[in-house]
TILOSE-290119 format. One record per residue (C-alpha): residue number from 1; residue in three letters; x, y, z. Coordinates in nm, 2 decimals, always signed. Example, Ala and Ser with C-alpha at 12.3 -4.5 7.8 and 13.67 -1.06 7.14 Angstrom:
2
{n: 1, res: Ala, x: +1.23, y: -0.45, z: +0.78}
{n: 2, res: Ser, x: +1.37, y: -0.11, z: +0.71}
END
This chain:
266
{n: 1, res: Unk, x: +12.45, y: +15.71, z: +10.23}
{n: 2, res: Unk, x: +12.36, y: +16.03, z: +10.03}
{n: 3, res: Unk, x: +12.57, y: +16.04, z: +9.70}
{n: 4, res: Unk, x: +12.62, y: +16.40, z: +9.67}
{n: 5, res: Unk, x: +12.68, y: +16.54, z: +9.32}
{n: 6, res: Unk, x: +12.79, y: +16.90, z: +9.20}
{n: 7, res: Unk, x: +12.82, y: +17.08, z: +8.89}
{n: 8, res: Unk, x: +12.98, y: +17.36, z: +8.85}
{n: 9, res: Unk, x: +13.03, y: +17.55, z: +8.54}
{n: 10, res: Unk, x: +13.31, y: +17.75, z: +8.49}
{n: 11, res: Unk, x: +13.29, y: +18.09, z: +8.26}
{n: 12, res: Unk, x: +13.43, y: +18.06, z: +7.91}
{n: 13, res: Unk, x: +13.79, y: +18.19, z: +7.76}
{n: 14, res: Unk, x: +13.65, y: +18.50, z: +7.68}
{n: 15, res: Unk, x: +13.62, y: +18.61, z: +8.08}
{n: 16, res: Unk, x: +13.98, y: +18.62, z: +8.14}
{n: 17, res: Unk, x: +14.02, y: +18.75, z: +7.83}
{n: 18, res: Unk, x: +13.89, y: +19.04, z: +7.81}
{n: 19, res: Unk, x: +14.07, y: +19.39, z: +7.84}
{n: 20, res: Unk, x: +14.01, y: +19.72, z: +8.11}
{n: 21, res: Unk, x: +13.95, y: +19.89, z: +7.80}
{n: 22, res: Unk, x: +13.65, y: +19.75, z: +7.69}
{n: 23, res: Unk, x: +13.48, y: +19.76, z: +8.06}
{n: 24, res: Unk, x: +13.51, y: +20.12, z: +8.01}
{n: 25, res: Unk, x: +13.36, y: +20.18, z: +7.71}
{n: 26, res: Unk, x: +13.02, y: +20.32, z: +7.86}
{n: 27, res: Unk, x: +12.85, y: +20.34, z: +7.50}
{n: 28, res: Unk, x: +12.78, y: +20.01, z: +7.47}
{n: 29, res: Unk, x: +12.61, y: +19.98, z: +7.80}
{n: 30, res: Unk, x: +12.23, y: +19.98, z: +7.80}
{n: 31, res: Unk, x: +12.05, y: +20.16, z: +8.12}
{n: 32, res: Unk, x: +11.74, y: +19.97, z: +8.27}
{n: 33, res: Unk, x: +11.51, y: +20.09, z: +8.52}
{n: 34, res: Unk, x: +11.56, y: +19.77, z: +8.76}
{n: 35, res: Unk, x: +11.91, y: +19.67, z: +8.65}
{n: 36, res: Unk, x: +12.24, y: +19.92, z: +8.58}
{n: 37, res: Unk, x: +12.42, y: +19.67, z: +8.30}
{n: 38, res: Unk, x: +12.23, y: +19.43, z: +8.05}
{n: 39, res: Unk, x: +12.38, y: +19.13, z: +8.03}
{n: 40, res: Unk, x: +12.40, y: +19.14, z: +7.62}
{n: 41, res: Unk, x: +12.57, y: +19.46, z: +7.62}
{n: 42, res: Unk, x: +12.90, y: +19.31, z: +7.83}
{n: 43, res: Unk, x: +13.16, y: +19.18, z: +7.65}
{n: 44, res: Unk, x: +13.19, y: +18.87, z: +7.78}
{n: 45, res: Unk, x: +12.89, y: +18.58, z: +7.81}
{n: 46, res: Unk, x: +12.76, y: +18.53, z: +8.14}
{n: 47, res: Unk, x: +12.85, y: +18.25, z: +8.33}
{n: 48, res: Unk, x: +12.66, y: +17.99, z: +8.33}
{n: 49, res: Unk, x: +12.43, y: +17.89, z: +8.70}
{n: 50, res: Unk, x: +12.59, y: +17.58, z: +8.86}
{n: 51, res: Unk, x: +12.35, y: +17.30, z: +8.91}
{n: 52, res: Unk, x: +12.32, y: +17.08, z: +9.25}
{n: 53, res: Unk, x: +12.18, y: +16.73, z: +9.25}
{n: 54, res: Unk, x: +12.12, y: +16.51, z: +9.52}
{n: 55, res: Unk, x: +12.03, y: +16.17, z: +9.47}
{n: 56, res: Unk, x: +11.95, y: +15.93, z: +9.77}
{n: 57, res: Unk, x: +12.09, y: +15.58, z: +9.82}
{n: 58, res: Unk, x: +11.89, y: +15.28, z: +9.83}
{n: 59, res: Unk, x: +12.01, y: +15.22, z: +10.12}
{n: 60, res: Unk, x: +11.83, y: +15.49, z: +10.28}
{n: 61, res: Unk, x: +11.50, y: +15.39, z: +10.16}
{n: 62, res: Unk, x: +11.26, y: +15.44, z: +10.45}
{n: 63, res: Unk, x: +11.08, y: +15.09, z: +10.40}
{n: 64, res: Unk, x: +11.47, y: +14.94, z: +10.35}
{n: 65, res: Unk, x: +11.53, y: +15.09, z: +10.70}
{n: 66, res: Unk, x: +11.22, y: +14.96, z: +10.83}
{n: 67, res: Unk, x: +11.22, y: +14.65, z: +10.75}
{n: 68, res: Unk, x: +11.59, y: +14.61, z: +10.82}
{n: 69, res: Unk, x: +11.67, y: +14.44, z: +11.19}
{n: 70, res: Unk, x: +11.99, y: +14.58, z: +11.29}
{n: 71, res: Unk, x: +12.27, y: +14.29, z: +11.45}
{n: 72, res: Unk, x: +12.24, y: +14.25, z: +11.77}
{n: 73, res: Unk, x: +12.54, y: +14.12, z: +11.97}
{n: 74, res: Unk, x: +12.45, y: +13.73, z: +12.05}
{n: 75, res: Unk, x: +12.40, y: +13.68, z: +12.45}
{n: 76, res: Unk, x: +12.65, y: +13.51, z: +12.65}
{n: 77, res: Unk, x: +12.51, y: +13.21, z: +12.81}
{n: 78, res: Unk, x: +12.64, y: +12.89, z: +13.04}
{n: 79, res: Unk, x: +12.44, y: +12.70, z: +12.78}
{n: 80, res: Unk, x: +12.65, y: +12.87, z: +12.47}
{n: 81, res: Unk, x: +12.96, y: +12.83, z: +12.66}
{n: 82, res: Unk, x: +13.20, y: +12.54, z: +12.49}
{n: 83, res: Unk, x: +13.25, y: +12.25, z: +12.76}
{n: 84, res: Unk, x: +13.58, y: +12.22, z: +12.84}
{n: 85, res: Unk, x: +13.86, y: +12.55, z: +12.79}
{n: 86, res: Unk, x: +14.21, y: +12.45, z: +12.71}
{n: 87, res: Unk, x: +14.50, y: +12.68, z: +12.91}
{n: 88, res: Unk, x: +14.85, y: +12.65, z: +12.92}
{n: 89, res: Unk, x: +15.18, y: +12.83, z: +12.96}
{n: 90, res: Unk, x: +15.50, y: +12.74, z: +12.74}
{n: 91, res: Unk, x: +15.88, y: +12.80, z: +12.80}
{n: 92, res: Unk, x: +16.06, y: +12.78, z: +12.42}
{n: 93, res: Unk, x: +16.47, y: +12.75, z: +12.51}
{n: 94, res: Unk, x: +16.77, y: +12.65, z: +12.23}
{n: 95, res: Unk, x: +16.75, y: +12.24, z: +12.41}
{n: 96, res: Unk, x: +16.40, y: +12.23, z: +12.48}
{n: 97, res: Unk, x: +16.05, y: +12.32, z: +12.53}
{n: 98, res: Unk, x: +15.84, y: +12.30, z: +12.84}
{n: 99, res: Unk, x: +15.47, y: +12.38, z: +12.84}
{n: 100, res: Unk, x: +15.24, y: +12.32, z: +13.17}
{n: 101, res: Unk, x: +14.87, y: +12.27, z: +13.17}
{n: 102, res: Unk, x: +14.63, y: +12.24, z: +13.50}
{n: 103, res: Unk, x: +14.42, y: +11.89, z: +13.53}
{n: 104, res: Unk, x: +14.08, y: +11.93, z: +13.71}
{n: 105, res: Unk, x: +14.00, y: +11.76, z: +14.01}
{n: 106, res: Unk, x: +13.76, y: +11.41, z: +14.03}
{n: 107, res: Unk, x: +13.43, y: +11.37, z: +14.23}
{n: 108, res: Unk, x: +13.21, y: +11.15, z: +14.36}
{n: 109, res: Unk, x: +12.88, y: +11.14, z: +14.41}
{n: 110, res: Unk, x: +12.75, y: +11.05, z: +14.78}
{n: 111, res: Unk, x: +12.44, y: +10.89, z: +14.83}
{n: 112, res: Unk, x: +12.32, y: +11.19, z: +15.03}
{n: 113, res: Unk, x: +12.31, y: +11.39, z: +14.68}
{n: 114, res: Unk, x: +12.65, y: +11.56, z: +14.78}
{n: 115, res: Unk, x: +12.99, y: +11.52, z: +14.61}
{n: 116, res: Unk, x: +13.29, y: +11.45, z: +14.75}
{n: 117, res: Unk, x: +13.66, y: +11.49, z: +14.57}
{n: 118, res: Unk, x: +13.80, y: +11.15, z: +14.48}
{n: 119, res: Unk, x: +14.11, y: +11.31, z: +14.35}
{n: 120, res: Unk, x: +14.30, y: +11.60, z: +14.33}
{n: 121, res: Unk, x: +14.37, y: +11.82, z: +14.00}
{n: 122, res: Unk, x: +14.73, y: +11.86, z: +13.89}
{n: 123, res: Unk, x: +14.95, y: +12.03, z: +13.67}
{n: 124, res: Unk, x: +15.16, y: +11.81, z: +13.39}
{n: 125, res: Unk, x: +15.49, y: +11.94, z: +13.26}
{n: 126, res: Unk, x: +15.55, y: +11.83, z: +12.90}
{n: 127, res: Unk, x: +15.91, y: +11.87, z: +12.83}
{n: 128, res: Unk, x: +16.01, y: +11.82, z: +12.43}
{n: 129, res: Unk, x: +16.40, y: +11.78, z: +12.34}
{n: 130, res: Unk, x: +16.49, y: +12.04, z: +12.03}
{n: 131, res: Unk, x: +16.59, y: +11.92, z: +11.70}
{n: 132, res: Unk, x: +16.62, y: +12.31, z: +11.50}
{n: 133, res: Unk, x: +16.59, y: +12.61, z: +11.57}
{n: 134, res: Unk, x: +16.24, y: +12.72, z: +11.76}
{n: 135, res: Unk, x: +16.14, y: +12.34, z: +11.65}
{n: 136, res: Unk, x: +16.06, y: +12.07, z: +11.92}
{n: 137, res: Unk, x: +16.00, y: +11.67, z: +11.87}
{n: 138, res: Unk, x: +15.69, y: +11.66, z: +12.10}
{n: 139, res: Unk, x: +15.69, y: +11.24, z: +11.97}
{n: 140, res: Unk, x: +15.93, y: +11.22, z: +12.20}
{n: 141, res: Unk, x: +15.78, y: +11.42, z: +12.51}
{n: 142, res: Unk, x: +15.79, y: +11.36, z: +12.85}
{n: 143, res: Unk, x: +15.59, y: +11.41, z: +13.12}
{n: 144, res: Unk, x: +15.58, y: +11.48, z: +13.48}
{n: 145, res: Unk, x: +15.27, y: +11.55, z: +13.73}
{n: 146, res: Unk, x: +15.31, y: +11.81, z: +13.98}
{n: 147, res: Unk, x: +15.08, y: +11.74, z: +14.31}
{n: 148, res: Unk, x: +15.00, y: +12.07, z: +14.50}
{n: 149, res: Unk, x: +15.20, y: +11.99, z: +14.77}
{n: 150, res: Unk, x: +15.48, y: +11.97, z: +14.49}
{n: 151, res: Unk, x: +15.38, y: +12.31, z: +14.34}
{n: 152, res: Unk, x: +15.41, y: +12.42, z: +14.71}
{n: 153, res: Unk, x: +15.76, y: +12.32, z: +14.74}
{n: 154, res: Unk, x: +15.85, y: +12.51, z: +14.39}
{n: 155, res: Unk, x: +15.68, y: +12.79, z: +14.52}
{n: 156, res: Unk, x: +15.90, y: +12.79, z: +14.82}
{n: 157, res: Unk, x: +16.19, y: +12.77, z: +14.64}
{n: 158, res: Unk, x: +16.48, y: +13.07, z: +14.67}
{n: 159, res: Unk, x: +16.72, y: +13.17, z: +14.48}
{n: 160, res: Unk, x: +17.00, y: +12.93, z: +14.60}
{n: 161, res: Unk, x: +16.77, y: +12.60, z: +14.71}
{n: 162, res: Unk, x: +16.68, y: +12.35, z: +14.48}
{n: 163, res: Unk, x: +16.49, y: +12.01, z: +14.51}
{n: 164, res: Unk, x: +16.41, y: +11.66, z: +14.38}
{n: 165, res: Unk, x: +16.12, y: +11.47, z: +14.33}
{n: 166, res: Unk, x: +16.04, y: +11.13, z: +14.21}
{n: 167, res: Unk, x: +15.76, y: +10.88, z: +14.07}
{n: 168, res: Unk, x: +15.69, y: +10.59, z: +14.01}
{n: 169, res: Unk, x: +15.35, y: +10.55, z: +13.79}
{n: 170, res: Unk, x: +15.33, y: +10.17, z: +13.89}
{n: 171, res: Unk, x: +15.42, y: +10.15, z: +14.27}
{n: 172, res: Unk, x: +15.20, y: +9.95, z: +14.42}
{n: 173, res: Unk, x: +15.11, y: +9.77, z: +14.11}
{n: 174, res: Unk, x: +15.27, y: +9.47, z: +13.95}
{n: 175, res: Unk, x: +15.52, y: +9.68, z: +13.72}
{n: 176, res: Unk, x: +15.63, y: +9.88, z: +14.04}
{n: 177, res: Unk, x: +16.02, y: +10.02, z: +13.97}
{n: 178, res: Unk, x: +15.98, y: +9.94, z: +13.57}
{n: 179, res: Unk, x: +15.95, y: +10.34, z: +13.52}
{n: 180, res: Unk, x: +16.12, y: +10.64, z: +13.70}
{n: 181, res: Unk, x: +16.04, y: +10.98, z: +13.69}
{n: 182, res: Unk, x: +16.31, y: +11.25, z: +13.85}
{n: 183, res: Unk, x: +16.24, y: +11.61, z: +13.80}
{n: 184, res: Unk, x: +16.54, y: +11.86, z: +13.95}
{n: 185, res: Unk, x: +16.49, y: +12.17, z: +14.03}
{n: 186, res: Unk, x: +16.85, y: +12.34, z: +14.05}
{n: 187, res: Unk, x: +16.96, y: +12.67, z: +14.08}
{n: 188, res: Unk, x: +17.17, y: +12.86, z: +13.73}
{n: 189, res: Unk, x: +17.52, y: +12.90, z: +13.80}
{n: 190, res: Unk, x: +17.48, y: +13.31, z: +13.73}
{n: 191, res: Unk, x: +17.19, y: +13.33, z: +14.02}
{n: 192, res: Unk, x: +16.94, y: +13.40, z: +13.71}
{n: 193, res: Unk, x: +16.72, y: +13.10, z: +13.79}
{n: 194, res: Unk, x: +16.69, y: +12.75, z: +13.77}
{n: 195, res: Unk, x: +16.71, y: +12.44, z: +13.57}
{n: 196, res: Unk, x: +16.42, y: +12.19, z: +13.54}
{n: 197, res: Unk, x: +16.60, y: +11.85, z: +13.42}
{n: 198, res: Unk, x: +16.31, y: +11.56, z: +13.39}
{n: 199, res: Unk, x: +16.55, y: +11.23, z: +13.41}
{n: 200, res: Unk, x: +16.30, y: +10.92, z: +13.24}
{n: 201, res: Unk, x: +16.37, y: +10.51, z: +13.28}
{n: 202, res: Unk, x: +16.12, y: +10.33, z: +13.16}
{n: 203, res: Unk, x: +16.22, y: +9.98, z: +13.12}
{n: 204, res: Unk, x: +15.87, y: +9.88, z: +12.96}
{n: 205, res: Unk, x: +15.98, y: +10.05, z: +12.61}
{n: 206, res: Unk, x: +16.36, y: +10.05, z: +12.68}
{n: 207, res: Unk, x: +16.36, y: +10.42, z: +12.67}
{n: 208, res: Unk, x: +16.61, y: +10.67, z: +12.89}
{n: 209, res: Unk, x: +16.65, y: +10.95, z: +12.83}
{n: 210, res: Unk, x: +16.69, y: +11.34, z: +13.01}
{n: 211, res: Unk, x: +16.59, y: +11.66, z: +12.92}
{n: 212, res: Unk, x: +16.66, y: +12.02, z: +13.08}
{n: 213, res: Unk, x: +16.58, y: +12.38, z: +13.01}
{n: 214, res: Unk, x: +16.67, y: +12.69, z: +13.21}
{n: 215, res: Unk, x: +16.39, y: +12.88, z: +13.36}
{n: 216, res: Unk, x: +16.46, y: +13.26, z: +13.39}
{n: 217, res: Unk, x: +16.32, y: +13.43, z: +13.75}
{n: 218, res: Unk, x: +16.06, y: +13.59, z: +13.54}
{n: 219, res: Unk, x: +15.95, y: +13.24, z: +13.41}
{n: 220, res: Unk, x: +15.95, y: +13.11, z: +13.72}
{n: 221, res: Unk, x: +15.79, y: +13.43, z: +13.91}
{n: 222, res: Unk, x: +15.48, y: +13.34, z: +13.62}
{n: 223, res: Unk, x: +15.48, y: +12.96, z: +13.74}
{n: 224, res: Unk, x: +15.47, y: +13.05, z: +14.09}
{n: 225, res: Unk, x: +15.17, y: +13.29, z: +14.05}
{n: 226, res: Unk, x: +14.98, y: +12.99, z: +13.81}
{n: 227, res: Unk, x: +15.05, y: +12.75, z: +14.09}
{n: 228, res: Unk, x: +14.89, y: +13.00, z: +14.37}
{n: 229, res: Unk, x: +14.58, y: +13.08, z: +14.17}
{n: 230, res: Unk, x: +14.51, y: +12.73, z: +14.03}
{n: 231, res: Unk, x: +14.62, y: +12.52, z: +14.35}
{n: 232, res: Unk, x: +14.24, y: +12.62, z: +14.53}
{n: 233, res: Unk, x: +14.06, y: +12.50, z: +14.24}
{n: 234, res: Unk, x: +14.29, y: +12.19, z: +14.21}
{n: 235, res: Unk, x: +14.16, y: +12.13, z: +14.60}
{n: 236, res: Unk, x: +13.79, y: +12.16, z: +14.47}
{n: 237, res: Unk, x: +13.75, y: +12.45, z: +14.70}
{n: 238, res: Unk, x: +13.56, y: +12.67, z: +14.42}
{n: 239, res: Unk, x: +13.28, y: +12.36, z: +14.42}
{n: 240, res: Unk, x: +13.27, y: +12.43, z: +14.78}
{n: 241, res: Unk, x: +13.22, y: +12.81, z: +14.77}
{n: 242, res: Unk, x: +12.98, y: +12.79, z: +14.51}
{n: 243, res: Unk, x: +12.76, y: +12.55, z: +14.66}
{n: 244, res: Unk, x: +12.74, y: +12.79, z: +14.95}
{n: 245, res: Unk, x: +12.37, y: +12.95, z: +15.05}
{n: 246, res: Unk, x: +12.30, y: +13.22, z: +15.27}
{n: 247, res: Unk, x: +12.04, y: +12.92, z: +15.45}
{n: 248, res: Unk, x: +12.27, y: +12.73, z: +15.54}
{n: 249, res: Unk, x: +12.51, y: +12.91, z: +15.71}
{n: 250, res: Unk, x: +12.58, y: +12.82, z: +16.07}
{n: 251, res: Unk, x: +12.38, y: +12.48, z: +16.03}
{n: 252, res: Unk, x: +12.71, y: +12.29, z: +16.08}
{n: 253, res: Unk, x: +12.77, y: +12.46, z: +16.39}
{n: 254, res: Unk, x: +12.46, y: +12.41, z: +16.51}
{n: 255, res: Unk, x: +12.41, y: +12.04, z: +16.47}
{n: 256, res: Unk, x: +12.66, y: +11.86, z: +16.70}
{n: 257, res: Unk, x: +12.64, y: +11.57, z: +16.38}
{n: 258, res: Unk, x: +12.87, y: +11.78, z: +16.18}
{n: 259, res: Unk, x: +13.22, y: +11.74, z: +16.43}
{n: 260, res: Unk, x: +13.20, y: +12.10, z: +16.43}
{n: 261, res: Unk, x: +13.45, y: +12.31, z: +16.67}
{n: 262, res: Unk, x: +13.27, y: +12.48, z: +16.96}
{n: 263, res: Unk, x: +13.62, y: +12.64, z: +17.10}
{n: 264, res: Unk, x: +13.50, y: +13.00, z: +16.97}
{n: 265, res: Unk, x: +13.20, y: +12.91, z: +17.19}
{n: 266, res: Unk, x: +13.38, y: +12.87, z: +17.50}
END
């Protein structure tokens, strides 16, 4: 940038000092063809010409410029993308904390070169009993899984129903009935929403314990629009519509191999 310096000189005491008298006093005035007053015959010394200065930066150099690459803003790229993104939504009450995060589905690969889903994503609750104020003992979490058809039925829920589920991490296994999972979902007293109280037995580390927060109809008008968004993607429809070419459409229908249903045919 241009650094910019002025000078100016002011006149000296004797300017705004000097009398109407004195300017009048046409005797001391000397006449000159080209100019009416010579400057030594006033009675008070000419002001001084004010000098400008302008200096240039460095910065500005010509060759600085030149040479100079200006930032460019970096490209964003599936390559430069990080490889897994972290999302989440938390509920902070005076008893406890619940926060919810969306697991992705599994596939498989088929020997044709397709995939296949091999399981369905999920949400987990985390729910964290209070010990202060705003502070939670997330050491002694615990945690439910939320199928979609179990986001469904939350989803479905009014403001009077309520509803139960239940797991059991081991059933089918050889510790089947050694842990229980209850979640509630109960309607407030006031109509203002509903509680979520996550019951725990788990007889493999002796622990049993319940925890319950109150979920506002704002909170739970947020969890009902994260459950309809994330539920296709939980499905592994997304994989599906991506893998989609303009090539291939109508092939199933065409090839009886493909079960396709010829009622629109009819």
């Amino acid at each position: 940038m241009s650094n910019l310096q002025l000078q100016i000189h002011s006149p000296t005491p004797s300017l705004l000092s000097y009398s109407s008298s004195s300017l009048s006093s046409s005797s001391s005035l000397k006449l000159f063809p080209n100019h009416p007053f010579s400057s030594k015959s006033l009675p008070f010394n000419t002001p001084k010409p004010f000098s400008l200065r302008c200096r240039h930066s460095d910065l500005f150099d010509q060759n600085t410029l030149a040479s100079t690459p200006r930032p460019t803003r970096p490209s964003a790229s599936v390559g430069a993308l990080p490889p897994r993104v972290y999302v989440g939504y938390s509920i902070y009450k005076g008893k406890a904390a619940l926060t919810l995060t969306p697991r992705p589905p599994e596939f498989m690969p088929l020997d044709s070169g397709a995939y296949k889903i091999s399981k369905e994503g999920y949400v987990l609750l985390q729910f964290a009993p209070a010990v202060g104020t705003r502070q939670y003992d997330w050491n002694r979490k615990q945690v439910f899984s939320l199928s979609v058809g179990e986001m469904g039925s939350v989803i479905s829920l009014g403001a009077r129903d309520s509803y139960e589920f239940f797991h059991d991490p081991f059933k089918g296994k050889s510790d089947e009935g050694k842990v229980r999972k209850f979640l509630k979902v109960e309607p407030l007293p006031d109509g203002s929403g509903h509680f979520f109280n996550l019951s725990v037995q788990n007889k493999l580390v002796n622990v049993d314990e319940s925890i319950y927060i109150p979920v506002t109809k704002a909170e739970l008008a947020v969890l009902t629009s994260t459950f309809n968004f994330i539920m296709p993607y939980l499905l592994g429809w997304h994989t599906f519509a991506n893998s989609i070419k303009p090539e291939d459409n109508g092939v199933n229908d065409a090839n009886p191999r493909y079960g396709g249903d010829y009622e629109w045919n009819r």
